[in-house]
N, C-alpha and C positions, 0 to 999 in steps of 0.2 A: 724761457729758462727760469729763472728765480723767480719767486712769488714777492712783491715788493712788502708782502704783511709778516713776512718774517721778522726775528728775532734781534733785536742790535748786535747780540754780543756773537751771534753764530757769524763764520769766514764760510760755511760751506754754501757754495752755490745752491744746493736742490734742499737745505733745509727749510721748513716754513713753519714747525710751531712743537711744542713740547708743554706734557704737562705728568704731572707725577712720575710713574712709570712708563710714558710713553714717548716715543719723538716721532715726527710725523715730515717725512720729505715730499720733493715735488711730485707732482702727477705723473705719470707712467708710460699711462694705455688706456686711451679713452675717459681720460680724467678720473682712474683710481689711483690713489694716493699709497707712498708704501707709509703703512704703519709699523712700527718695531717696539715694542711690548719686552721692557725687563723685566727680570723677577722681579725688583724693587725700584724705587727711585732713584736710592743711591748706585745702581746699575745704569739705570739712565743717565746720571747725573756725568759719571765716569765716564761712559760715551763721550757724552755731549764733549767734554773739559777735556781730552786726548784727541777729538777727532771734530766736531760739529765747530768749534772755539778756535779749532786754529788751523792752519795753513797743514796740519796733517791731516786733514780732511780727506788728500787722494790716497790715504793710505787706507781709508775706509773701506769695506767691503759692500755698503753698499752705494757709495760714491762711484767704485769702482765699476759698480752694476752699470748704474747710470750713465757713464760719461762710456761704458761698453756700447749701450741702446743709443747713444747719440750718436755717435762714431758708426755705427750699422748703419741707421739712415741715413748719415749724411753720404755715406759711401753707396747706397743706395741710389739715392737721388742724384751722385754722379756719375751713374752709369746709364742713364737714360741716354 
């Protein structure tokens, strides 16, 4: 789940690093990473401050990716 080299201030589980314009969540598929690319920083930063920062996190859309892809395999792997 979480990458322990994340951020102090980020609550969201799958966040692990951010830098100008960019925020960068946990691996995926095969260990590619989703990166998400604002116009600006200050788009970034907004992100980050509404959703990465706090417990609205699950309201994220791509939190909500994530915890979808997790939930598929775990229901996956209780079907064996």
């Amino acid at each position: 789940m979480p990458n322990d080299a994340r951020d102090g201030r980020a609550m969201c589980p799958f966040y692990q690093r951010s830098k100008g314009d960019y925020i960068c969540c946990e691996c995926v598929i095969g260990g590619a990473r989703l990166l998400h690319m604002f116009a600006s920083r200050a788009e970034a930063l907004g992100h980050m401050q509404e959703y990465c920062n706090t417990f609205g996190y699950i309201r994220c859309p791509y939190a909500m990716m994530l915890i979808g892809l997790y939930d598929r395999d775990e229901g996956e792997g209780n079907r064996e």
